[in-house]
FILOKE-650915 format. One record per residue (C-alpha): y, z, x; residue number from 1; residue in three letters. Coordinates in steps of 0.1 Angstrom, whole numbers, plus 2048, in hexadecimal, padded with zeros to 3 digits. Each point is the difference from the previous one (the first is absolute). Example, Ala and Ser with C-alpha at 12.3 -4.5 7.8 and 13.67 -1.06 7.14 Angstrom:
FILOKE-650915
[[7D3, 84E, 87B], 1, 'ALA'];
[[822, 7F9, 80E], 2, 'SER'];
END
This chain:
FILOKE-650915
[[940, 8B6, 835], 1, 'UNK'];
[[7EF, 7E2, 7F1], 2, 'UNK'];
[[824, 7F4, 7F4], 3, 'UNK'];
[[80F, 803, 81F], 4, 'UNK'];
[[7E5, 7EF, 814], 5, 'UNK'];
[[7FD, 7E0, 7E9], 6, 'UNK'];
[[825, 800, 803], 7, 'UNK'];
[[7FE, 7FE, 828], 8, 'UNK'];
[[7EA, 7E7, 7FE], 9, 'UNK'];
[[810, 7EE, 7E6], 10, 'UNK'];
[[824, 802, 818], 11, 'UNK'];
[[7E8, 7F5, 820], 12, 'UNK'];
[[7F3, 7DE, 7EA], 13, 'UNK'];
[[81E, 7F9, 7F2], 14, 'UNK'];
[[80F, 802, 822], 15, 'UNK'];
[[7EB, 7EB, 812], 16, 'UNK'];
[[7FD, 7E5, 7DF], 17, 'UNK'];
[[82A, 804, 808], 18, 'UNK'];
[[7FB, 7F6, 821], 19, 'UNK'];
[[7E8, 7E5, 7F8], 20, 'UNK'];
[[817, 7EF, 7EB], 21, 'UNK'];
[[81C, 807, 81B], 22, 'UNK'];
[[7ED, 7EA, 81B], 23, 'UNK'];
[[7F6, 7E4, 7E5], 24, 'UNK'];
[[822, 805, 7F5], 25, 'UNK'];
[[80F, 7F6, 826], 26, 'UNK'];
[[7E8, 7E4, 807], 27, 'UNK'];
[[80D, 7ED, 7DE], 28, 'UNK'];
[[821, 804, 80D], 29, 'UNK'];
[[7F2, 7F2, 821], 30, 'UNK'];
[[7EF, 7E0, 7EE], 31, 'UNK'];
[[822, 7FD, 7F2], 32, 'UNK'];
[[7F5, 80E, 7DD], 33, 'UNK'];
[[7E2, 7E3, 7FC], 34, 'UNK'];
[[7F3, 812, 7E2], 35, 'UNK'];
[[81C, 7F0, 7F0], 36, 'UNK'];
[[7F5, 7DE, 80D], 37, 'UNK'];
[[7DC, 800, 7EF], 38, 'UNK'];
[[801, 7E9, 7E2], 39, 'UNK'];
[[7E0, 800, 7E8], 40, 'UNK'];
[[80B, 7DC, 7F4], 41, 'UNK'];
[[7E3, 7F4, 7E9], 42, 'UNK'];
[[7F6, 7E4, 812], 43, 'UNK'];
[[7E5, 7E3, 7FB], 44, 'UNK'];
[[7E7, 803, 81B], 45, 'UNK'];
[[800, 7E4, 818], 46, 'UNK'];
[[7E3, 7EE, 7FD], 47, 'UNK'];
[[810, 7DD, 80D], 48, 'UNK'];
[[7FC, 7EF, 81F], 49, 'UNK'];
[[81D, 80E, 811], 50, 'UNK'];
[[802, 81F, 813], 51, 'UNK'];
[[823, 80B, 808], 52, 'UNK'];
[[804, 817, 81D], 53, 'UNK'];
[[81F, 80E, 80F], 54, 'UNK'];
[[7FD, 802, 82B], 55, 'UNK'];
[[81C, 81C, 80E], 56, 'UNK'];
[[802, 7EC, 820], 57, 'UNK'];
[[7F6, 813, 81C], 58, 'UNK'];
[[7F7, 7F5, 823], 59, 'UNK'];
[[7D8, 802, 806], 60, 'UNK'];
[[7FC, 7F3, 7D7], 61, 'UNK'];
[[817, 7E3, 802], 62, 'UNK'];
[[811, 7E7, 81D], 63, 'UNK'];
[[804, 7DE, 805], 64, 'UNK'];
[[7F1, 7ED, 819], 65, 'UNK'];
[[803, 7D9, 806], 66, 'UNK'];
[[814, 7FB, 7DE], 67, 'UNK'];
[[7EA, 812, 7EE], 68, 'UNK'];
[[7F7, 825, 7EF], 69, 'UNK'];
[[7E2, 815, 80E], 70, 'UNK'];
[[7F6, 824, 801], 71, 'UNK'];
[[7E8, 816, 7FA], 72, 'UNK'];
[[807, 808, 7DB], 73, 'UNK'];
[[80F, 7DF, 7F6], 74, 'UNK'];
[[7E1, 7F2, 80E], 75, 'UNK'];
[[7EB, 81C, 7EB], 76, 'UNK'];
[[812, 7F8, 7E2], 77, 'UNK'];
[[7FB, 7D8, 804], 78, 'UNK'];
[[7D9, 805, 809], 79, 'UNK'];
[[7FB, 816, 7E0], 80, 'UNK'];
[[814, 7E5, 7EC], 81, 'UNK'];
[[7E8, 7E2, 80B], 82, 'UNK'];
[[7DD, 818, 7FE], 83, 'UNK'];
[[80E, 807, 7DB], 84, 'UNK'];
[[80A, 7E0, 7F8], 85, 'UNK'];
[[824, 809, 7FB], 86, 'UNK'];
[[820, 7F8, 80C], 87, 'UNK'];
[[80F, 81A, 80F], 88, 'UNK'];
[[82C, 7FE, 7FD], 89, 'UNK'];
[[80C, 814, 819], 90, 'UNK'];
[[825, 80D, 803], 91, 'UNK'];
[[808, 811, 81F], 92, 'UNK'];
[[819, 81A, 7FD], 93, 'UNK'];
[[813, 80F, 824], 94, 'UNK'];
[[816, 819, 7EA], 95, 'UNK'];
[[7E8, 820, 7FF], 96, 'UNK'];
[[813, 80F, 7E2], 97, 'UNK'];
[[7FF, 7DD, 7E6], 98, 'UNK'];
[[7D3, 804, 80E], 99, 'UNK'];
[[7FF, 820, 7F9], 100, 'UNK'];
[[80E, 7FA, 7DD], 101, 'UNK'];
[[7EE, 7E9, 7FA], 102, 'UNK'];
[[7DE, 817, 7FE], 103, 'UNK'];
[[80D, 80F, 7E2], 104, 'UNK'];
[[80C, 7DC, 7EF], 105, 'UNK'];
[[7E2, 7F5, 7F3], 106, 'UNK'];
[[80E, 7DE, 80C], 107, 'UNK'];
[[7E4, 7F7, 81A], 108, 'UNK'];
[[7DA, 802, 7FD], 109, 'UNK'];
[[802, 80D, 825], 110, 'UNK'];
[[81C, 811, 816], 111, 'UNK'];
[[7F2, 802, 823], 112, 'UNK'];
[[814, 81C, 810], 113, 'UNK'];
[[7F9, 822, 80E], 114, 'UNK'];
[[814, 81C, 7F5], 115, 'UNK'];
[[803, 823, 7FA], 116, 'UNK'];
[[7E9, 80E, 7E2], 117, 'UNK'];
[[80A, 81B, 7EC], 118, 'UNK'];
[[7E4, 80F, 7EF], 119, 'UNK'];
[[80C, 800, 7DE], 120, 'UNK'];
[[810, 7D9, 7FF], 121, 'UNK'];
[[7D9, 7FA, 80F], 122, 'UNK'];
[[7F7, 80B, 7E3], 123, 'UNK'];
[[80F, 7E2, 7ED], 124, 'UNK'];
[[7F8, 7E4, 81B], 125, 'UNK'];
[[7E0, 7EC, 806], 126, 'UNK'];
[[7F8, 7FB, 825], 127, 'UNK'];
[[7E5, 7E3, 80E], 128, 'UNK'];
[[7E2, 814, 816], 129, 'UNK'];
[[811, 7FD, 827], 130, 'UNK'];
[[803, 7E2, 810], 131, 'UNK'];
[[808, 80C, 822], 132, 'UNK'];
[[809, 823, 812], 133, 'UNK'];
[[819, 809, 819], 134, 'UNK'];
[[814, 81F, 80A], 135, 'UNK'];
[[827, 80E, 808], 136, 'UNK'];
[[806, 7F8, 827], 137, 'UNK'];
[[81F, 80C, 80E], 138, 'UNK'];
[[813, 7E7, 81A], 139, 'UNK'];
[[818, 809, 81C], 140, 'UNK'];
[[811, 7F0, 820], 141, 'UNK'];
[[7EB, 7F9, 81B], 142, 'UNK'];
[[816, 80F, 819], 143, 'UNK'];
[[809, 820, 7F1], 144, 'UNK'];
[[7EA, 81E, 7F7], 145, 'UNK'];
[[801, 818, 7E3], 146, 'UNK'];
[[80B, 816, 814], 147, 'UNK'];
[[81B, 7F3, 80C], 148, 'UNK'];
[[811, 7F6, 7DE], 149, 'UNK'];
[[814, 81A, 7EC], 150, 'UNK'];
[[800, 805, 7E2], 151, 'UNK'];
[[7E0, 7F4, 7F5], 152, 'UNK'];
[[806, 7EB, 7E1], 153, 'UNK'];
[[7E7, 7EC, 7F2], 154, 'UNK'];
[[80D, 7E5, 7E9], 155, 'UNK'];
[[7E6, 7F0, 7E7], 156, 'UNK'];
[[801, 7E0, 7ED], 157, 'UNK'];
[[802, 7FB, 7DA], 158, 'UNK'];
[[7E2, 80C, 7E9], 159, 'UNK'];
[[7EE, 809, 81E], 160, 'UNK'];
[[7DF, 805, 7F4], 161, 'UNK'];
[[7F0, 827, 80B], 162, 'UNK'];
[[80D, 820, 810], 163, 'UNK'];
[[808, 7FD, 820], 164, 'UNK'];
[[7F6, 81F, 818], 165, 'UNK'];
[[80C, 809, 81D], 166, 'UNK'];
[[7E2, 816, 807], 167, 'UNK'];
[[7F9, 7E9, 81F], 168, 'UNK'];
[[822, 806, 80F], 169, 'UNK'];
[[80E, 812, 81A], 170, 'UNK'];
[[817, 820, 7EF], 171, 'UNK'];
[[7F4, 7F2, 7DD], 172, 'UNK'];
[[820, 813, 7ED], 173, 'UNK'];
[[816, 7ED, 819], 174, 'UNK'];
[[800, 7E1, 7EB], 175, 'UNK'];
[[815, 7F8, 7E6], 176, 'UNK'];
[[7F7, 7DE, 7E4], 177, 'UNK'];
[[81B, 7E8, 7F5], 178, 'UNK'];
[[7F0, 7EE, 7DD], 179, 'UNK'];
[[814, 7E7, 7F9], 180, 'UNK'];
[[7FD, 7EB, 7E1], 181, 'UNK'];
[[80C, 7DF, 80A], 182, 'UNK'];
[[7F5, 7FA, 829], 183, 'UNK'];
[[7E4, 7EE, 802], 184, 'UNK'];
[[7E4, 805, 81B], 185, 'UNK'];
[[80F, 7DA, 815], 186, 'UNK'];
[[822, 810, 7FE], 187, 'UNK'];
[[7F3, 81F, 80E], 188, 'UNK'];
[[7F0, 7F4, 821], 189, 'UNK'];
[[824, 7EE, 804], 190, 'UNK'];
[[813, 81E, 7FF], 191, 'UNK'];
[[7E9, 812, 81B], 192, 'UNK'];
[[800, 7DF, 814], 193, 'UNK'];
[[826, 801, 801], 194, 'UNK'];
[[7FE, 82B, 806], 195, 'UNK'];
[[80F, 809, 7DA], 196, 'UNK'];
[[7E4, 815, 7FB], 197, 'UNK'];
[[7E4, 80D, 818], 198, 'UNK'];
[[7E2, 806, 7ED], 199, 'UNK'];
[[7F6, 7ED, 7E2], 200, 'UNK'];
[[7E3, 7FE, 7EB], 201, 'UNK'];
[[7E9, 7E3, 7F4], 202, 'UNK'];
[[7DB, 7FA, 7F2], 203, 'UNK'];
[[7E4, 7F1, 81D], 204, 'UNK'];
[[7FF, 7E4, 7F4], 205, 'UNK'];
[[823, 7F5, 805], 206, 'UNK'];
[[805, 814, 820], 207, 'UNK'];
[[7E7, 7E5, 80E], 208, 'UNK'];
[[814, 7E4, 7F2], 209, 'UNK'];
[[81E, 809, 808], 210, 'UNK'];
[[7FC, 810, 824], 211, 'UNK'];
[[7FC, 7DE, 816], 212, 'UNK'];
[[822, 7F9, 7F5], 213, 'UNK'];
[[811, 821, 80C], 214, 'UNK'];
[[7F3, 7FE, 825], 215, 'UNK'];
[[815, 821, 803], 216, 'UNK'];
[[7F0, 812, 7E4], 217, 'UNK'];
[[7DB, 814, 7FE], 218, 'UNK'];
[[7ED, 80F, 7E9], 219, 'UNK'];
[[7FF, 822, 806], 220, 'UNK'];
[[7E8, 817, 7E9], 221, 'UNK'];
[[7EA, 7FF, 7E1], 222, 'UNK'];
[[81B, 813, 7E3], 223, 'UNK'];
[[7E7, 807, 7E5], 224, 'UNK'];
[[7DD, 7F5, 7F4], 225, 'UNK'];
[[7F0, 7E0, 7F6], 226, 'UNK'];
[[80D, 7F3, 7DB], 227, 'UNK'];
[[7F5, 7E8, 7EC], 228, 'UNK'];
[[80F, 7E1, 7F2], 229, 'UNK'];
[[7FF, 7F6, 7DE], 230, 'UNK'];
[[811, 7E5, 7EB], 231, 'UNK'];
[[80F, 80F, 7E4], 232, 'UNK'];
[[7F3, 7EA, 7DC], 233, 'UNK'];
[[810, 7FC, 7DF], 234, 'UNK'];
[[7E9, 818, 7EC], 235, 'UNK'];
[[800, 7EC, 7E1], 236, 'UNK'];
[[7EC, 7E3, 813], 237, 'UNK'];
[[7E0, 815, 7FB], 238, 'UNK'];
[[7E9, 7E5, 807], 239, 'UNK'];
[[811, 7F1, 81C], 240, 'UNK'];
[[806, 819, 812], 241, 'UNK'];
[[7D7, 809, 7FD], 242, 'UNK'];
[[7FD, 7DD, 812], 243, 'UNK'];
[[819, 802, 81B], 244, 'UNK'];
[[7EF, 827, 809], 245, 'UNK'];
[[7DB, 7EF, 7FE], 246, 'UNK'];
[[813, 7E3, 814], 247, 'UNK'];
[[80C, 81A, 818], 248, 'UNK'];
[[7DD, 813, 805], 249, 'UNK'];
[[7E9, 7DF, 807], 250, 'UNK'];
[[81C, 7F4, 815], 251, 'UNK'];
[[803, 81C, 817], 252, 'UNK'];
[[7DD, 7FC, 80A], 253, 'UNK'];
[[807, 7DA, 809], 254, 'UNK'];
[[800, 7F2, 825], 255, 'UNK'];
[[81D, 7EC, 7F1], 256, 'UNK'];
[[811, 822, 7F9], 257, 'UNK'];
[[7F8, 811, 822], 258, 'UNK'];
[[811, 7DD, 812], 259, 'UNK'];
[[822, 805, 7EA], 260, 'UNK'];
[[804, 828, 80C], 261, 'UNK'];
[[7FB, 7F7, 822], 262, 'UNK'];
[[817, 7E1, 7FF], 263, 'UNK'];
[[81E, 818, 7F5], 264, 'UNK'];
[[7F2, 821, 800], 265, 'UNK'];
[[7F5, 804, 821], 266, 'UNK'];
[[815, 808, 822], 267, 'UNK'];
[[7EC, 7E7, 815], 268, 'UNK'];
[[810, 7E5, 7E5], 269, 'UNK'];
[[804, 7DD, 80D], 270, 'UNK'];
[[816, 7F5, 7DE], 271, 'UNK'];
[[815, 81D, 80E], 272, 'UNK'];
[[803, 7FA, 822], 273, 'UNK'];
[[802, 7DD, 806], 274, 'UNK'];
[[80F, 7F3, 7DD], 275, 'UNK'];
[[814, 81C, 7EE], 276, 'UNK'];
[[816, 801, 81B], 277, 'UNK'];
[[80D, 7DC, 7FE], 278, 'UNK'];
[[7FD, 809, 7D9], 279, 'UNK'];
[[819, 81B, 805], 280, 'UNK'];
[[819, 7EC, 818], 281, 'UNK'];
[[816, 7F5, 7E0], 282, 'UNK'];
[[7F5, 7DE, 805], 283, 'UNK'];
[[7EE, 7E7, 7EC], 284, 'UNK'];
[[7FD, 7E3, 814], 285, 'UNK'];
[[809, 7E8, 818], 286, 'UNK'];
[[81A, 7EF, 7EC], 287, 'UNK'];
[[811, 822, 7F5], 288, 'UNK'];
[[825, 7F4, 810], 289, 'UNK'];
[[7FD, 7DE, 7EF], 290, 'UNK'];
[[7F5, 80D, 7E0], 291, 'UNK'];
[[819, 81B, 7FF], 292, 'UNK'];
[[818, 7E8, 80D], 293, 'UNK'];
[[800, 7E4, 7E0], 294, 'UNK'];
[[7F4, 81C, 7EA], 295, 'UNK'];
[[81F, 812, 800], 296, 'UNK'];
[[814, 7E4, 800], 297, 'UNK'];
[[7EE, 7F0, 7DF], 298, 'UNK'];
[[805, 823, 7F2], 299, 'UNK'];
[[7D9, 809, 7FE], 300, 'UNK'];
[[7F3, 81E, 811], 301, 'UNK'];
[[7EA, 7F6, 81D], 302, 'UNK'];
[[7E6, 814, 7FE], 303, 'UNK'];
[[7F8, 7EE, 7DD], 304, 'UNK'];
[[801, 7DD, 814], 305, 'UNK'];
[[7EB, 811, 816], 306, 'UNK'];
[[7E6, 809, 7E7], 307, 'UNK'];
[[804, 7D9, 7F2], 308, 'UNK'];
[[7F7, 7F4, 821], 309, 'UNK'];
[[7E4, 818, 807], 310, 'UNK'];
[[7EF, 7F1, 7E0], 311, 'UNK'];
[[803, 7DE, 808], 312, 'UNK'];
[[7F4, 7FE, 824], 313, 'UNK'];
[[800, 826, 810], 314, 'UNK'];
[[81D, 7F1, 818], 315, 'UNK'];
[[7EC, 7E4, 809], 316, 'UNK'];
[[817, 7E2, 809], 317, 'UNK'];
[[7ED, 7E1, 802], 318, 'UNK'];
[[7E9, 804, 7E0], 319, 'UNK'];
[[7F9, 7E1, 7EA], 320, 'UNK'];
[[7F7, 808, 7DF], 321, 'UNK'];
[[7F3, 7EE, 7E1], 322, 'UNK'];
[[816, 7E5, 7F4], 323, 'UNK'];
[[812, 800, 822], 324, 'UNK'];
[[80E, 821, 7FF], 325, 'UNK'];
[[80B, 808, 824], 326, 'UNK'];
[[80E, 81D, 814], 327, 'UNK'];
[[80A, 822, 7FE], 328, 'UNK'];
[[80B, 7FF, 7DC], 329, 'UNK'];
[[7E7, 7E3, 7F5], 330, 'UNK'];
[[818, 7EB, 7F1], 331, 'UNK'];
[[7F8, 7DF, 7F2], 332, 'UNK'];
[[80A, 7DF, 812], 333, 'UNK'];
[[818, 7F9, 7E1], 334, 'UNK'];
[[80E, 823, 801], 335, 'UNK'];
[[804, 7FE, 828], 336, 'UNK'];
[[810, 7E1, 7F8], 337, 'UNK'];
[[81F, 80E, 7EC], 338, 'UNK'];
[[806, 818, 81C], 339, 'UNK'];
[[7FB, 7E6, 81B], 340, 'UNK'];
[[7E1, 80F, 810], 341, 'UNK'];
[[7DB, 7F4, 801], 342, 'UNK'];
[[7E2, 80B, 813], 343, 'UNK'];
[[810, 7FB, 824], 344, 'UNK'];
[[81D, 817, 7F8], 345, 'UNK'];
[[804, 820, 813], 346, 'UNK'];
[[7F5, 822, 7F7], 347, 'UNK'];
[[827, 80A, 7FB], 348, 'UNK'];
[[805, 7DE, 7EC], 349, 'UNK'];
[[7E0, 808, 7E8], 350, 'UNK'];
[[80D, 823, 7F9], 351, 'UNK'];
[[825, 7F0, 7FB], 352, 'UNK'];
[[7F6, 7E9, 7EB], 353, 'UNK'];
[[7E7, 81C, 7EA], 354, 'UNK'];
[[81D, 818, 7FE], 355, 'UNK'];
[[817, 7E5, 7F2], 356, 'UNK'];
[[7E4, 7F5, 7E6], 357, 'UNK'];
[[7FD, 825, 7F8], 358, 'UNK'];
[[824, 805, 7F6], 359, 'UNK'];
[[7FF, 7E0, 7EC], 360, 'UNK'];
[[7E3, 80C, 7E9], 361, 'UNK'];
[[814, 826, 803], 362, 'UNK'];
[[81A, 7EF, 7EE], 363, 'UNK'];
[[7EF, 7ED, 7E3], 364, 'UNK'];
[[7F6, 822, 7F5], 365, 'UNK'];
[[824, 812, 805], 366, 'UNK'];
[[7F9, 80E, 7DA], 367, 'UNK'];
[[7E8, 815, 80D], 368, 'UNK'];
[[81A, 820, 80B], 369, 'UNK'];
[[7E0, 814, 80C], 370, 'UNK'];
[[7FF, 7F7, 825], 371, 'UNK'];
[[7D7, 808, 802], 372, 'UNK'];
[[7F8, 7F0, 7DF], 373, 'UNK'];
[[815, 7E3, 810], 374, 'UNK'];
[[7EC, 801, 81E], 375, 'UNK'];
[[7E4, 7FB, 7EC], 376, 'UNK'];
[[807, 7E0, 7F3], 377, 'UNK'];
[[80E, 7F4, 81D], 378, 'UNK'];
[[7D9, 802, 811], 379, 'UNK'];
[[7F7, 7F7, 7E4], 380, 'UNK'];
[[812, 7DE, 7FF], 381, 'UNK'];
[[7FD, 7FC, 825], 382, 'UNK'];
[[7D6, 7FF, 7FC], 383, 'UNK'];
[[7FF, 7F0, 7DC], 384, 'UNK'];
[[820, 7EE, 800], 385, 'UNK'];
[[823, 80A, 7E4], 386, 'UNK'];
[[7E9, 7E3, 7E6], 387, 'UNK'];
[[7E4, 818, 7FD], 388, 'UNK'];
[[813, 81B, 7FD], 389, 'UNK'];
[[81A, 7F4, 7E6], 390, 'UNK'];
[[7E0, 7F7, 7EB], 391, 'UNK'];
[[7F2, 822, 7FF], 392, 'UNK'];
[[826, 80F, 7F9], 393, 'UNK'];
[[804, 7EC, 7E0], 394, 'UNK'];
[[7DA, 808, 7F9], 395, 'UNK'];
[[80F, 826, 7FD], 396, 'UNK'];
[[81D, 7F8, 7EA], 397, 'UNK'];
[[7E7, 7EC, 7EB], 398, 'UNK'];
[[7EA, 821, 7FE], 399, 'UNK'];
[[81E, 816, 7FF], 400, 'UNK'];
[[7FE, 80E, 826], 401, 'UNK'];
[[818, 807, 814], 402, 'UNK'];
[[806, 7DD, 817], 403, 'UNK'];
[[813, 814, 818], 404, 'UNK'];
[[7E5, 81C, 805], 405, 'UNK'];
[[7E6, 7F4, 81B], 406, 'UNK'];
[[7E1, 810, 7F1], 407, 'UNK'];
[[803, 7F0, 7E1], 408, 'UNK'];
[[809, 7DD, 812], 409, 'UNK'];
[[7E1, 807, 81B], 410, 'UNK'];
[[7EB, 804, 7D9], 411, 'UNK'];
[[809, 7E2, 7F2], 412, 'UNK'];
[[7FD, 7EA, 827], 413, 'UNK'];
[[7DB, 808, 7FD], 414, 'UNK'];
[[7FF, 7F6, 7DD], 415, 'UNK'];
[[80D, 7DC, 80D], 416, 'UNK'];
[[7D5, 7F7, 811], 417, 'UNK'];
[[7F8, 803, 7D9], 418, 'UNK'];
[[801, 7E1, 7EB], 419, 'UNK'];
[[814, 814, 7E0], 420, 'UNK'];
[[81C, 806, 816], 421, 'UNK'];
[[803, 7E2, 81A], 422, 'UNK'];
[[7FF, 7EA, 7E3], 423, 'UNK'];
[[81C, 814, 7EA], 424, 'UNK'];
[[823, 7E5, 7FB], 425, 'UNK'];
[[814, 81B, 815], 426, 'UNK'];
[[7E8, 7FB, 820], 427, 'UNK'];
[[815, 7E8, 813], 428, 'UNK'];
[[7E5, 800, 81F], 429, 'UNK'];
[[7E1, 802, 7F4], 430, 'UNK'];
[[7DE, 816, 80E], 431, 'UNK'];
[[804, 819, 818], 432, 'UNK'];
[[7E7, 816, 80F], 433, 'UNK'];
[[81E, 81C, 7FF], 434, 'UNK'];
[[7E9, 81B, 80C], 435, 'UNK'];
[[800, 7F6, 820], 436, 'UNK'];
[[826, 801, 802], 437, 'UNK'];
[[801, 828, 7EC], 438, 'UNK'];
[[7E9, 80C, 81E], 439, 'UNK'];
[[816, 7EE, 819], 440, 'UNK'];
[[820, 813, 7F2], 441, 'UNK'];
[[7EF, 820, 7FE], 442, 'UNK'];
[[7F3, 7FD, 827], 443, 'UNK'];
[[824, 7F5, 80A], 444, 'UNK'];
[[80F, 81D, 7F0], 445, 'UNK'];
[[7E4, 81D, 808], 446, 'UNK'];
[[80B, 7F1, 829], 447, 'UNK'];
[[827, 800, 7F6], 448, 'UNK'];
[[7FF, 824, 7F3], 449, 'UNK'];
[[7E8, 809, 81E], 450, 'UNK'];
[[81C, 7F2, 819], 451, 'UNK'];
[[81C, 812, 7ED], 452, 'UNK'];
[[7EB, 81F, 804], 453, 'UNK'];
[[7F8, 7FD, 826], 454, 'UNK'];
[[81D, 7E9, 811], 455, 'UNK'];
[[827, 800, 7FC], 456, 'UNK'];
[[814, 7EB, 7F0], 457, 'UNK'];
END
């Protein structure tokens, strides 16, 4: 009898163990077998100055507005980088599926994205303490009911975060959920703007965002409780990732802190009402026409010139400069010269004129067959000039660095302010304060990629 009932309850926990694995079993073929994913590379703690942290783009975290980035956790990240003394490199990804690899690469100290957990890949993660909340809203037509929509299929974005109920709804096992890997939350409110779908589903916080776009949209209930977001951390930075949590809990208490969630997080937003929407009008500035105009016929892409311009003068036209440097692109009076302008030229003559110089310096580096590495040495020369830049190339074949590589180049330009370098035979041009000209590349291409991200080509 004994037997018999240790064998029942052996069958019972063997069946629900079975069952157990079963559902773990489905999710990892949900998360697209991420097990697999997880790497336990030995890595060397970072300990350097640098933090690098990948951004999946998403509406309320990340926009451009007047030529520049902003949102609530670029800002976050950029605060926490100046109170730690660090630069903070941030990449921001619009592809959810290359972000949501990345948590398992061990290639960034931060990967700021919500997503889906799975208890057991948890398990092998390290997570910051929250640095916000929100909760699964579910959006609809303004015009048109629940009720009067059949079937009810509720399509949900890409590594949407928690379980969505529909405990709230009318006939709950009416609905029917669409998951689908690639749609992103933006490309969702444009399918139910243009009636491809009827219901959708999106986090609070971009629901907010988004909303004052869609004047034909509404937010219609709360879909599931209040979650937490985390960054996910590289868990072999054990010390820095003690500082960016102890960063995270004096922070939060901060008027500085509350000011930031209500500038992005809150539905009485002015940066949403009044300047997200120009932000979202796939325009960058007066000049757009012009710019895209000379841009495409120099063979540069505009929103690059854009980016240029936005650096030199935030589309400014009648700017004088050190040295005489005038106009939208601050060129010098013996530059303007070449291209028959000068400080009296017109807006469309300046930007003519730039685009033109542009090229010119796009060609003296037509070795360079990566089109963003060349990008970066044409900024480069534009702020420095080619001399400068030349100098700190043959500095890297000297050192044995690759010349054609703009890290290593952007190394061996800040070298040029020491005397060891400035002074060495193959320095044609003498000091340079090169640092200056490193942090002007990187700002110019943190606004290009931003632009990419947020306005067509």
């Amino acid at each position: 009898m004994k037997r018999k009932i240790f064998s029942s309850l052996f069958f019972i926990v063997s069946s629900v163990a079975l069952v157990i694995f079963i559902i773990f079993f489905s999710e990892f073929k949900y998360l697209d077998s991420t097990l697999e994913k997880i790497k336990f590379n030995k890595q060397v703690e970072n300990v350097g100055d640098t933090i690098n942290a990948l951004l999946f783009y998403q509406a309320s975290d990340y926009f451009i507005f007047r030529g520049t980035p902003i949102g609530f956790q670029y800002d976050l990240l950029k605060q926490m980088g100046r109170d730690l003394g660090k630069k903070v490199n941030i990449v921001v990804e619009n592809d959810p599926n290359v972000a949501y690899a990345a948590v398992f690469s061990n290639k960034y100290d931060i990967v700021a994205m919500d997503y889906r957990r799975n208890p057991i890949i948890s398990y092998y993660l390290s997570y910051s303490i929250p640095h916000s909340y929100t909760y699964p809203v579910l959006i609809g037509r303004e015009k048109e009911t629940r009720d009067t929509i059949f079937p009810h299929i509720l399509y949900v974005p890409s590594h949407f975060p928690p379980n969505v109920t529909v405990d709230s709804l009318a006939n709950p096992k009416s609905w029917d959920f669409v998951y689908d890997k690639n749609i992103t939350t933006e490309e969702l409110f444009d399918k139910l703007q243009k009636k491809e779908v009827n219901y959708i589903v999106c986090d609070y916080n971009e629901a907010i965002t988004l909303l004052p776009f869609f004047s034909d949209l509404k937010m219609v209930n709360q879909m599931g409780p209040v979650y937490q977001r985390q960054w996910t951390l590289n868990n072999q930075n054990t010390k820095l990732n003690n500082s960016i949590n102890q960063w995270l809990a004096s922070f939060k208490k901060t008027k500085k802190y509350q000011n930031l969630y209500k500038k992005y997080l809150s539905n009485k937003s002015s940066v949403i009402y009044n300047t997200f929407k120009k932000s979202r009008s796939n325009k960058i500035s007066p000049y757009d026409r012009i710019i895209k105009h000379y841009s495409e016929k120099y063979g540069l892409d505009w929103r690059y010139v854009s980016s240029i311009i936005f650096q030199e003068t935030q589309f400014q036209s009648n700017l004088i400069g050190m040295g005489g440097s005038f106009g939208l692109m601050q060129m010098m009076p013996s530059t303007g010269a070449k291209y028959g302008i000068d400080e009296y030229s017109s807006p469309e003559e300046q930007i003519s004129a730039g685009v033109r110089h542009l090229a010119y310096m796009k060609r003296i580096y037509k070795d360079i067959e990566d089109e963003v590495e060349k990008m970066k040495f044409v900024s480069a020369s534009y702020n420095a000039g080619p001399g400068h830049i030349n100098d700190a190339q043959r500095l890297c074949v000297k050192y044995g660095a690759d010349p054609k590589v703009w890290d290593n180049v952007a190394t061996y330009l800040g070298l040029k302010s020491q005397k060891d370098y400035y002074n060495d035979p193959l320095v044609k041009h003498g000091y340079y304060p090169g640092n200056h000209t490193v942090r002007y590349v990187k700002q110019v291409m943190d606004r290009y990629n931003g632009y990419t991200l947020t306005v067509k080509k």
